[in-house]
C-alpha positions in Angstrom: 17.3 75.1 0.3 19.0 74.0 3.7 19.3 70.2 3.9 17.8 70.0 7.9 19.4 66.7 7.8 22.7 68.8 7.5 21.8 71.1 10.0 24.1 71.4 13.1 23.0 72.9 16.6 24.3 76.3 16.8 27.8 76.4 19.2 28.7 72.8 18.1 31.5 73.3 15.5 28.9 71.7 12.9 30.0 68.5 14.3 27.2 65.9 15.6 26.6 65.2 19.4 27.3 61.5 20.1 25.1 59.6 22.3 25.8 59.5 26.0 27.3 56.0 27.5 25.3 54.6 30.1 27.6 54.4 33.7 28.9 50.5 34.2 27.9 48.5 37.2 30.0 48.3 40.3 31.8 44.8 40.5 30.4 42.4 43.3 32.4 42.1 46.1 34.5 39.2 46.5 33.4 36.6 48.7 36.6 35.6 51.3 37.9 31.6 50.0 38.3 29.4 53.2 40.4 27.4 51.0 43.1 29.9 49.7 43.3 31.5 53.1 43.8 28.1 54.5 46.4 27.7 52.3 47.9 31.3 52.9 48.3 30.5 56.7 49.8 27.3 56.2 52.7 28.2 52.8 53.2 31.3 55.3 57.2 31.1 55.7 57.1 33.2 59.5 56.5 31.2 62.3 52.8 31.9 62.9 50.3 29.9 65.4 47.0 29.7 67.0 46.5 28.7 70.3 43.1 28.4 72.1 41.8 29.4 75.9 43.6 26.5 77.5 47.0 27.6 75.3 46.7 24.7 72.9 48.1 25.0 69.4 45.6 24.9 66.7 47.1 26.1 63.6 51.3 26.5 62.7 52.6 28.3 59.7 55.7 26.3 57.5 57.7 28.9 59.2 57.0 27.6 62.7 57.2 24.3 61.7 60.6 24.7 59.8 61.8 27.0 63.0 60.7 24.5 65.8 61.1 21.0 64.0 57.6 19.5 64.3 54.8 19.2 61.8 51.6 21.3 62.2 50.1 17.3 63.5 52.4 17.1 66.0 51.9 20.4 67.6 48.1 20.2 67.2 46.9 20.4 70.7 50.0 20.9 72.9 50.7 23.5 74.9 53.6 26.0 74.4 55.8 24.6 77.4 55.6 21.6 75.2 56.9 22.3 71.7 59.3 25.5 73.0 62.8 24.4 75.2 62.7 24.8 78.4 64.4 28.5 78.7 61.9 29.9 76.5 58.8 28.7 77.9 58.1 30.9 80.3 58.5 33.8 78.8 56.3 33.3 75.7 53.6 31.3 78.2 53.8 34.1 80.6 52.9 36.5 77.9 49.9 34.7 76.5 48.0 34.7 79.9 48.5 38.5 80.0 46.7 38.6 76.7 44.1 36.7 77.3 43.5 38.5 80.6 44.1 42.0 79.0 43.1 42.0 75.9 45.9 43.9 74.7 49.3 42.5 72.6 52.6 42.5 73.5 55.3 42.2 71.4 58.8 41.0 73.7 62.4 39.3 72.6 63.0 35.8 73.4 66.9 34.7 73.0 67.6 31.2 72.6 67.1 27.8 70.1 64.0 27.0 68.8 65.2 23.5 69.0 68.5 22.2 70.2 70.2 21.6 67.5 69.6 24.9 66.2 71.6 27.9 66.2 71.2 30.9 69.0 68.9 33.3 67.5 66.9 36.2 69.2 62.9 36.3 68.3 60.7 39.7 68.4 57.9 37.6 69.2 54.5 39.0 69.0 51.0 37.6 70.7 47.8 39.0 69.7 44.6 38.3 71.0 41.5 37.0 68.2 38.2 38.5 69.5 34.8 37.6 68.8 32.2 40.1 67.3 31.4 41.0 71.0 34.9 41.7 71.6 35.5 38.7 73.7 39.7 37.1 73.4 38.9 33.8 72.1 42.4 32.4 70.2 46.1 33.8 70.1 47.7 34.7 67.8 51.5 34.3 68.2 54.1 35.8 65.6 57.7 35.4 65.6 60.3 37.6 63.6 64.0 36.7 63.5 65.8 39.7 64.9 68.9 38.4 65.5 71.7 40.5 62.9 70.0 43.6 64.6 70.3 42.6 68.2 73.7 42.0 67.6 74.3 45.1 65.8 73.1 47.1 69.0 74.8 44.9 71.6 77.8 45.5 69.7 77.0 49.4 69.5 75.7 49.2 73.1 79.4 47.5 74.1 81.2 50.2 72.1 79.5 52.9 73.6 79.9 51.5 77.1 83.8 50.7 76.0 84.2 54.8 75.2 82.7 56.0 78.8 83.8 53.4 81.2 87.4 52.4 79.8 90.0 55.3 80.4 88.3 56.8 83.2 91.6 57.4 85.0 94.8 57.2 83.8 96.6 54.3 85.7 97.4 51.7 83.4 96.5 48.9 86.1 92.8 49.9 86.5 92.6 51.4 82.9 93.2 47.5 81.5 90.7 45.9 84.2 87.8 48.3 83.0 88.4 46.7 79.5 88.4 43.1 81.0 85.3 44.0 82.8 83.4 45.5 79.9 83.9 42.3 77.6 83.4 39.8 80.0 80.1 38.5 79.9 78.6 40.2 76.6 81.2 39.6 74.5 83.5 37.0 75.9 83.0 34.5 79.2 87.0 34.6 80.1 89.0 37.6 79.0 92.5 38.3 80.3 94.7 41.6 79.1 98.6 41.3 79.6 100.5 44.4 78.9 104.5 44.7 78.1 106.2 45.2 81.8 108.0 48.2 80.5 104.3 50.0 80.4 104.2 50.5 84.3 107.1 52.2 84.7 105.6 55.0 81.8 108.8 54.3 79.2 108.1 53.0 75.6 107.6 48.9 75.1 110.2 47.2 73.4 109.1 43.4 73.2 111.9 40.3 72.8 113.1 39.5 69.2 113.0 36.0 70.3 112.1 33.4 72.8 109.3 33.5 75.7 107.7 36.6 76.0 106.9 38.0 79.9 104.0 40.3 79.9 102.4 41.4 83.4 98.6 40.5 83.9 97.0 43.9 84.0 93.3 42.5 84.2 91.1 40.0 84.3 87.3 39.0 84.4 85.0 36.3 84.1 81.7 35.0 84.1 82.3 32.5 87.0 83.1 34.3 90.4 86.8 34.3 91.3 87.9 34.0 87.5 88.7 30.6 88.0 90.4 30.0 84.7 92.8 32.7 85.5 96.6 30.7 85.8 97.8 34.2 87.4 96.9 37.0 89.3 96.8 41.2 88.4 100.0 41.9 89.1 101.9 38.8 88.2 104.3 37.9 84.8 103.0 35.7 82.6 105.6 33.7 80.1 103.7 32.8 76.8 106.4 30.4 74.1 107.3 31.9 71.1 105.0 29.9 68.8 101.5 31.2 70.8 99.5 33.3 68.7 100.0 35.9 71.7 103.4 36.0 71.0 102.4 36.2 67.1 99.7 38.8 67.6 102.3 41.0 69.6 104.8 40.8 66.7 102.6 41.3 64.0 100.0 43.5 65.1 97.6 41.5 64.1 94.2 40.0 65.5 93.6 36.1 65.5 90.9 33.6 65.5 91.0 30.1 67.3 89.0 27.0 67.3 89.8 24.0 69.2 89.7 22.0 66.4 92.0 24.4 64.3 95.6 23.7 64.1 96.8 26.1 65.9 95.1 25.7 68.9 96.6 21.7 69.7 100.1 23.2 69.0 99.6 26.2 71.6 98.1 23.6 74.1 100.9 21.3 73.4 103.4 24.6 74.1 101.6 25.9 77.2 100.4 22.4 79.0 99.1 24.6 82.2 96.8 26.4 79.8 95.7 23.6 78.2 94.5 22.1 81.4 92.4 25.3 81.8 91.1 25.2 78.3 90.4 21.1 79.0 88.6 21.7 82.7 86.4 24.6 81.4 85.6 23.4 78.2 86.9 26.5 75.8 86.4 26.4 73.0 86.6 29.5 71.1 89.4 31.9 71.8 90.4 35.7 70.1 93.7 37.3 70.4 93.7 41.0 69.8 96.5 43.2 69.9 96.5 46.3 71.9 97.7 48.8 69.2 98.0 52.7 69.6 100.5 54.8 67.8 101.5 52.3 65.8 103.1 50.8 69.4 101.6 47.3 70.3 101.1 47.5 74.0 100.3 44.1 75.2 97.7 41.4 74.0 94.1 40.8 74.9 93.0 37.2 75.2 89.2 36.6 75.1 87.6 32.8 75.4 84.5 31.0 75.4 83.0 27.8 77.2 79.9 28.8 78.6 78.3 30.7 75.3 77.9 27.8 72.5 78.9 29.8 69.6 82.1 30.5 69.0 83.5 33.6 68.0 83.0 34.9 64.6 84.8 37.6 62.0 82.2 40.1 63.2 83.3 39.3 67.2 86.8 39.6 65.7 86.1 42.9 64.7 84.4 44.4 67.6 86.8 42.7 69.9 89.6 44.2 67.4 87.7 48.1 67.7 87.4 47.9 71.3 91.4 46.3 72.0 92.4 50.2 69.9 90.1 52.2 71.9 91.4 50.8 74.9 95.3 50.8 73.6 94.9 54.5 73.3 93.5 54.9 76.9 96.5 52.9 78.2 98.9 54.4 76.4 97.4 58.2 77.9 97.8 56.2 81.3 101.6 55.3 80.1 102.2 58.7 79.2 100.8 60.0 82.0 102.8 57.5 84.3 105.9 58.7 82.5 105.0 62.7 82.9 104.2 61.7 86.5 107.4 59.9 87.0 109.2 62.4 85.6 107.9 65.2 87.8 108.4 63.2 90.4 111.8 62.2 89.9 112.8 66.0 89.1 110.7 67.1 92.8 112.6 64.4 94.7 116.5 65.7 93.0 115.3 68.9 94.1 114.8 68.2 97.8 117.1 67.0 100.0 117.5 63.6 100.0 119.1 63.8 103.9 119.5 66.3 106.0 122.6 68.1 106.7 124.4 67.2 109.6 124.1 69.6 113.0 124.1 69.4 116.3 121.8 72.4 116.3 118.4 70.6 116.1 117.5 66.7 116.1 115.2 66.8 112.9 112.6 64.5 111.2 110.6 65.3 107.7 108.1 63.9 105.9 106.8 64.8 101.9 103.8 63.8 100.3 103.5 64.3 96.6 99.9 64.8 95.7 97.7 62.4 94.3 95.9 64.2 91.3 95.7 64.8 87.9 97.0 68.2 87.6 100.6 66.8 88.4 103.1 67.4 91.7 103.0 70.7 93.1 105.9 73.0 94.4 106.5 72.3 98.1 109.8 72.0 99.9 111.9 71.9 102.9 115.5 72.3 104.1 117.6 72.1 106.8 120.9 74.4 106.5 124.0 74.4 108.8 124.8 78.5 109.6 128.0 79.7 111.3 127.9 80.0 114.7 126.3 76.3 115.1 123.1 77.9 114.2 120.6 76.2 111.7 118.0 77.6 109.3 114.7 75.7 109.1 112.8 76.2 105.8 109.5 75.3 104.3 108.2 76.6 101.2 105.4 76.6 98.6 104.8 77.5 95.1 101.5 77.9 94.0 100.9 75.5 91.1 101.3 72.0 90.1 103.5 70.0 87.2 106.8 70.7 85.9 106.7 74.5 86.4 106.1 74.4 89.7 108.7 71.4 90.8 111.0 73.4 88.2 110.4 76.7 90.1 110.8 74.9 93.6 114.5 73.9 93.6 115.3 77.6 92.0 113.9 78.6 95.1 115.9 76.2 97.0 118.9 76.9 96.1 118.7 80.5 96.5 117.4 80.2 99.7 120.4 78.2 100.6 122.7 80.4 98.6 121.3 83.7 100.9 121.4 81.9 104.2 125.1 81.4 103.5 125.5 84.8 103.7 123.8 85.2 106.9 121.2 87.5 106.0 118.5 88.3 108.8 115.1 86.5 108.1 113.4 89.1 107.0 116.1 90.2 104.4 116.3 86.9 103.5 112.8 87.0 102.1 112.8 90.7 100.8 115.9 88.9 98.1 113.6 86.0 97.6 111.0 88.0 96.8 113.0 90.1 94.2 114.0 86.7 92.5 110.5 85.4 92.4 109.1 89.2 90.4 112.2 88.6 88.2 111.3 85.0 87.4 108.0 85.8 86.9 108.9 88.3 84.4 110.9 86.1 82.7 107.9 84.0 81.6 105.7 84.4 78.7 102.1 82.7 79.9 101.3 83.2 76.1 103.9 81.1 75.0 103.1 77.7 77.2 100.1 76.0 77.0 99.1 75.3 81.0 100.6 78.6 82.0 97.7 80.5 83.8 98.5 84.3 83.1 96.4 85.9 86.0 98.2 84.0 88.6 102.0 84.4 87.3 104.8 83.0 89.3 103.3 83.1 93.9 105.2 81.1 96.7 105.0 81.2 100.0 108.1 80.4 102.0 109.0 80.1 106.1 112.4 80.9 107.3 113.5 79.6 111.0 117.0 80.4 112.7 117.8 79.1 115.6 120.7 79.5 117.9 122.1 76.8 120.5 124.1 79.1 121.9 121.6 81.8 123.0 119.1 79.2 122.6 117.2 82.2 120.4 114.6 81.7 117.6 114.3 84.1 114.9 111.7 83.8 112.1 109.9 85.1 109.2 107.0 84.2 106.8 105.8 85.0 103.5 102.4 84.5 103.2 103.3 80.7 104.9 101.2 79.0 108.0 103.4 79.8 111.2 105.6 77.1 112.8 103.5 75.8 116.2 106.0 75.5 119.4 105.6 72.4 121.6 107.2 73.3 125.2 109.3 70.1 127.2 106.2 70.4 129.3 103.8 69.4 126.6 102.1 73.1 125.7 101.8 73.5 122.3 100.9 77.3 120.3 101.6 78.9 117.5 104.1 81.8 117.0 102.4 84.6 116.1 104.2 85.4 113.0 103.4 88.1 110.9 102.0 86.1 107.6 103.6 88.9 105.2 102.4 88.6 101.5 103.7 85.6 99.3 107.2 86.0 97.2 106.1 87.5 94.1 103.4 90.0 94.9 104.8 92.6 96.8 103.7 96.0 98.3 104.5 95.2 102.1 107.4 94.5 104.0 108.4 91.2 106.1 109.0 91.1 110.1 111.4 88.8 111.9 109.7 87.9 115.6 112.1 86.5 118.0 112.0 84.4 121.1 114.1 82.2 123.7 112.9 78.4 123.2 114.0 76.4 126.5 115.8 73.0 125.1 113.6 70.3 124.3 111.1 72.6 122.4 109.6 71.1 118.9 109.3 73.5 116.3 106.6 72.0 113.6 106.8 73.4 110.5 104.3 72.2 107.5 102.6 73.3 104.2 99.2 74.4 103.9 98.4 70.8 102.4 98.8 69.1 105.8 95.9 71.1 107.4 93.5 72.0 104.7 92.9 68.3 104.1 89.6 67.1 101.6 88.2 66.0 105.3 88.2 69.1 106.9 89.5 73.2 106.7 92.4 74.8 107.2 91.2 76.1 110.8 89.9 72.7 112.1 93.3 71.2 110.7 95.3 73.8 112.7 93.7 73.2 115.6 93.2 69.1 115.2 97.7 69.9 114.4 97.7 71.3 118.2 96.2 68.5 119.9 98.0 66.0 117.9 101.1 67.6 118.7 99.9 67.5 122.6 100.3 64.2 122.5 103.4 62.4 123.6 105.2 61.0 121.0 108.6 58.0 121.2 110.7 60.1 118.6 110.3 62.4 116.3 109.6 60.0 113.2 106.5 58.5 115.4 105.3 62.2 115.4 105.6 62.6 111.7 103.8 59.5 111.0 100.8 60.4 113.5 100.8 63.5 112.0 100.5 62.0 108.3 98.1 59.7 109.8 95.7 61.7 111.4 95.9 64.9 109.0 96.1 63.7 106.1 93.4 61.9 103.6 94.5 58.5 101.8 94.8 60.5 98.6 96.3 64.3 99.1 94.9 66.9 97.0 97.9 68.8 97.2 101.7 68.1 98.3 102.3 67.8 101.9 105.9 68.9 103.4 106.2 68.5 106.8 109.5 69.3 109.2 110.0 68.5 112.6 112.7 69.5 114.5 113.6 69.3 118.5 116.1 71.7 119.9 119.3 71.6 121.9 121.6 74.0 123.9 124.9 74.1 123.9 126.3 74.0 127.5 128.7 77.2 128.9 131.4 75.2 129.1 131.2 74.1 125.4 131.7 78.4 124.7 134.0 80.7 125.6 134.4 84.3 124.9 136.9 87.1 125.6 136.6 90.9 124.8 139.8 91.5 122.8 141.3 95.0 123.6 142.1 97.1 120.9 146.0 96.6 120.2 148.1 94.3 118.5 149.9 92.6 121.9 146.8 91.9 122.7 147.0 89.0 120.3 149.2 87.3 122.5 146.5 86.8 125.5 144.0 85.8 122.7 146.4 82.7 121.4 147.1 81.5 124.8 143.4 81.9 126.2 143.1 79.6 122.9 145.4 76.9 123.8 144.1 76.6 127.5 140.4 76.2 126.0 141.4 73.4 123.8 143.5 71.9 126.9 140.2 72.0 128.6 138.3 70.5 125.9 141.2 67.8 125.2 142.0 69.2 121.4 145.5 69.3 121.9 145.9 68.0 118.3 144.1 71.1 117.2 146.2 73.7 119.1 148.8 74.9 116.3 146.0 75.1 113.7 143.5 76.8 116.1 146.5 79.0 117.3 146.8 80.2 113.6 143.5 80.9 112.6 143.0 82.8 115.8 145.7 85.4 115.7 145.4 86.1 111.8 141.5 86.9 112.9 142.1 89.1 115.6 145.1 90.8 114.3 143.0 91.9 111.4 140.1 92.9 113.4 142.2 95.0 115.3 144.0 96.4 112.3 141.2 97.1 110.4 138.1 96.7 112.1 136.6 99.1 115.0 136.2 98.0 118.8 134.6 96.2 120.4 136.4 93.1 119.5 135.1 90.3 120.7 136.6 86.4 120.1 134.4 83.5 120.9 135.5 79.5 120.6 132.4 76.8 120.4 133.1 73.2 120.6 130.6 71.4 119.0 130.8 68.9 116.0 133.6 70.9 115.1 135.5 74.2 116.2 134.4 77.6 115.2 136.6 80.4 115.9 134.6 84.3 115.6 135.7 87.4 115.6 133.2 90.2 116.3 133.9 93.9 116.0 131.7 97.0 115.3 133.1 97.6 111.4 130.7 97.2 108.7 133.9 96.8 106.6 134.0 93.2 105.2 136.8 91.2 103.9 137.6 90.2 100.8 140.1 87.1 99.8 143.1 88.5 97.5 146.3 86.5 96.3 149.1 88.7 97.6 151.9 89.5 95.6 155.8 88.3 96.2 156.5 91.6 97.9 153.7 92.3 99.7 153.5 92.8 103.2 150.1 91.9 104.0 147.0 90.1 102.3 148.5 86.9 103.3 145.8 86.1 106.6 142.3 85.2 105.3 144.5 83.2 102.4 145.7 81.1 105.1 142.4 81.4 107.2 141.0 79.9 104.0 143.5 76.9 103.6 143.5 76.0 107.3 139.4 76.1 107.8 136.8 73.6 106.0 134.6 76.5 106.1 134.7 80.7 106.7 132.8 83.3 106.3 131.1 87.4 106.9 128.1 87.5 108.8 126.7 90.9 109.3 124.3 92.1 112.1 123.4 95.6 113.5 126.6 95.7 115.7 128.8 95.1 113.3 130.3 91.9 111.4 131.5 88.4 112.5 134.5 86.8 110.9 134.1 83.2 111.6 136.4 80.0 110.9 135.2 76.2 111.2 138.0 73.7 111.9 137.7 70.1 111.7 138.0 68.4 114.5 137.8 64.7 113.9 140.1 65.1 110.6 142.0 68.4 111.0 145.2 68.8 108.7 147.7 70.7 109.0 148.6 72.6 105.3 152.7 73.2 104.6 152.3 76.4 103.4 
């Protein structure tokens, strides 16, 4: 039989369903406790208040009370204006009217102390309007949250930041130090003075006293008050600080410093420095950092920052920013430094490369000017000369090399000196450049651009060069350019003009050849000659500059140096972009009776005539001193120009500075000094030629060659031979 008590419902397992639990009942909802929410408000440690339409205070949390110094009974009913100080009043007033009238919060910063005795703190404060059911603002709300380690922390971020983009932005050490000043002064500091080592201005490496005073140059300077009153010096000036100053210290060490007036330090560096300690007495310091400028392990100078209007005093965290921003800045000088020592350098090596004066003529009164240029990428490659040639011609000379820095000062006096090294040879101008040239391709070969960083491989080595010859005698002007400006002409009657010149290409790039263009200049002509940095200025271009050269050169001018300066004046901007070289020269003739010349026939007694016709010249031009020496060179010149040379023969005698003596024939042939042997019978004239003369020399031309002797007049000697 089945027990149905046993039975199970089929699907169950055979176990027993249990009974279903009813659901429980929700809990009631808790009804809001005036009390504990009074007491919430009032334990609450942020300052928290009420205030009513007519901004009256109603309710204060501990926090505001603790923060402001009143009991919630004595704020009870009193406006903001009177619990807050006076600086903070407006603000927070000032932003509970906008509430009330907008209905909307704000949330601003207020800086400042809650009470006076308190600290400076900054406050997010926040006032929110209470509404009624009907939406209506009917209390405040105001809410204040101490902010002030993160305001700090972003000032000082914000400072840094500023620091990284404003200090350094060019690289003089001067300006470099007052950008630091300026950026501390005022949000870090109220006084703040940087003094660098004196050695730093002139770009070499500071080496500070062992012992005694230390004089370090005021490099900047700022201040809160207008005029930096507490300043005891101006930029510019030395400043002695005693050996037992903490600047002194911090420059030895390396190491930053904190000062209180009340620290012993401070009396003993007032009692050392009495005119500071007026300063520090009159403005009421009374915090003070001194932070080395370090970079490169080098300490540079020292950084001095105070405080008297600010009430706190400096702390390790100031110490630290004021520390980060003194290395960011040392680093930025000490670019300027090395820049100013690059610069200097450059400089130095341009100005040993051009002629420091000119070479004495009587060709040409002369008057130059040079410019360096005023940028960052360094001195460029201009030059000028001014060479004595035989005949008592001169060579005027202006040149260019594209480029700036080292390379191109460098490349310059190569340049130089070859062109002064052909001209002595007496090349025409146009053969002149066509060697030039050749020298520049070789040079530029030379180079590996791959090798130097700052070489620019697609321009290689380009110059541009002008060469002027001018003759007293004939009163002739030769020329030729290489891809150079031309020389403008002013006439004794005032016209001034170009020379058409052919422009040729610049020395290095070859492919076409160079022209000489001649012409007769009347004495008293001004031949200008310039780079292309004198016309094609920042203020205008190259064309407007040539012309605006012709008018200025129009004008009359007292000498030759007024010209140059009006010229410098008018042309050229306050800071070139490029080197300026500028020549000026004015030209004078020789007069006939300072020259005279004689064909020379073809035969040995005609060497006779040509010794006496020497000796009456010299009569004539009172060199009667000179007569034996004059007598000399002249016959060994013309008896070897009729022994070995071909006719014409031609002698010529100019008295100028000094006397040259020429001898002209129609031989290519030139001669060459030789020591003769004991029994030789010849080789024995251009020795003595050479021991008689200051100077002598080959100058070849289309007719032939010109053997030419320069005597001494003022200090002639005679040699025993």
């Amino acid at each position: 039989m089945i027990d149905m008590h046993d039975a199970t419902p089929p699907g169950d397992g055979g176990r027993a369903l249990p009974d279903p639990e009813p659901h429980p009942e929700p809990p009631p909802e808790p009804r809001p406790d005036p009390i504990t929410t009074d007491e919430a408000f009032a334990q609450c440690h942020l300052p928290v208040m009420v205030f009513d339409s007519g901004l009256r205070a109603l309710r204060a949390s501990s926090g505001a009370a603790r923060e402001l110094g009143f009991t919630e009974e004595q704020m009870h009913g009193r406006r903001i204006t009177e619990i807050l100080p006076p600086h903070a009043c407006r603000t927070v007033e000032d932003g509970m009217l906008r509430v009330f009238r907008t209905g909307e919060p704000e949330q601003f910063l207020v800086r400042g102390r809650a009470r006076p005795e308190a600290g400076e703190r900054v406050w997010s404060v926040t006032v929110s309007p209470i509404k009624t059911p009907a939406g209506r603002v009917r209390h405040l709300q105001l809410s204040a949250l101490d902010v002030t380690e993160q305001h700090l922390a972003r000032e000082r971020l914000a400072l840094l930041n500023d620091v990284s983009t404003q200090v350094g932005s060019t690289l003089d050490v001067t300006h470099t130090a007052q950008e630091m000043a300026d950026a501390m002064a005022g949000r870090l500091a109220d006084f703040v003075t940087v003094d660098l080592l004196d050695s730093l201005f002139r770009g070499a490496e500071p080496r500070p006293a062992a012992a005694g005073a230390v004089a370090l140059r005021r490099a900047g300077q700022q201040s809160v008050l207008p005029g930096v009153p507490e300043a005891i010096i101006q930029p510019g000036d030395v400043d002695h600080y005693p050996q037992s100053t903490p600047p002194v210290r911090c420059l030895t060490t390396g190491r930053p410093s904190l000062h209180r007036t009340l620290d012993e330090d401070f009396p003993s560096w007032q009692r050392a420095d009495p005119e500071r300690s007026e300063v520090v007495r009159s403005f009421g310091i009374h915090s003070v950092m001194v932070i080395p400028l370090l970079a490169r392990g080098i300490t540079l100078g020292v950084a001095v920052l105070a405080r008297h209007r600010r009430q706190d005093s400096f702390d390790q965290d100031d110490l630290l920013l004021a520390q980060e921003i003194g290395a960011r800045a040392a680093v930025a000088v000490d670019n300027a430094r090395l820049y100013t020592l690059e610069r200097t350098t450059a400089l130095g090596l341009q100005r040993s490369l051009l002629p420091r004066r000119l070479a004495a003529q009587d060709a040409v009164e002369a008057a130059y000017r040079y410019f360096p240029a005023l940028t960052r990428a360094g001195l460029g490659g201009d030059w000028f000369d001014v060479i004595p040639l035989s005949g008592a011609r001169v060579a005027l000379v202006v040149g260019d090399v594209v480029g700036h820095g080292l390379r191109a000062s460098a490349t310059m006096g190569r340049l130089r000196i070859a062109v002064r090294t052909l001209a002595d040879v007496d090349l025409p101008a146009d053969e002149l450049l066509v060697h030039l040239d050749d020298l520049v391709t070789h040079l530029a070969a030379e180079e590996d651009p791959t090798a130097e960083p700052g070489l620019d491989p697609s321009t290689g080595l380009i110059a541009t060069c002008l060469y002027v010859v001018y003759d007293p005698v004939s009163r002739h002007c030769s020329a030729a350019a290489a891809g150079h400006p031309p020389p403008a002409v002013v006439t004794p009657g005032g016209a001034a003009e170009y020379v058409d010149i052919p422009p040729g290409p610049p020395l290095g790039v070859g492919g076409l050849p160079f022209e000489t263009v001649e012409w007769e200049l009347p004495p008293g002509s001004v031949l200008t000659l310039y780079t292309d940095g004198l016309v094609a200025g920042s203020e205008h271009d190259p064309g407007n500059g040539m012309t605006l050269l012709l008018q200025r050169l129009e004008r009359p001018a007292a000498s030759l140096d007024a010209l140059c300066d009006d010229l410098i004046h008018t042309l050229l901007p306050a800071k070139p972009q490029d080197d300026v070289a500028l020549l000026v020269a004015r030209t004078r003739a020789l007069d006939t009776s300072q020259v005279a010349t004689w064909d020379v026939p073809s035969d040995p007694a005609a060497v006779a005539d040509s010794r006496a016709r020497t000796l009456a010249s010299l009569a004539q031009w009172r060199l009667d001193d000179l007569a034996f020496t004059a007598e000399l060179v002249v016959s060994e010149l013309v008896t070897n120009a009729i022994r070995y040379g071909q006719p014409p023969i031609q002698l010529r005698l100019i008295r100028d500075a000094s006397l040259l003596c020429e001898v002209s024939d129609s031989s290519s042939t030139a001669p060459h000094l030789r020591r003769a042997r004991t029994f030789d019978e010849g080789g024995r004239g251009l020795l003595l030629v050479a021991q008689l003369a200051r100077r002598w020399g080959t100058r070849h031309h289309a007719d032939g060659k010109t053997i030419w002797a320069e005597l001494d007049v003022a200090e002639h000697q005679i040699v025993d031979l």
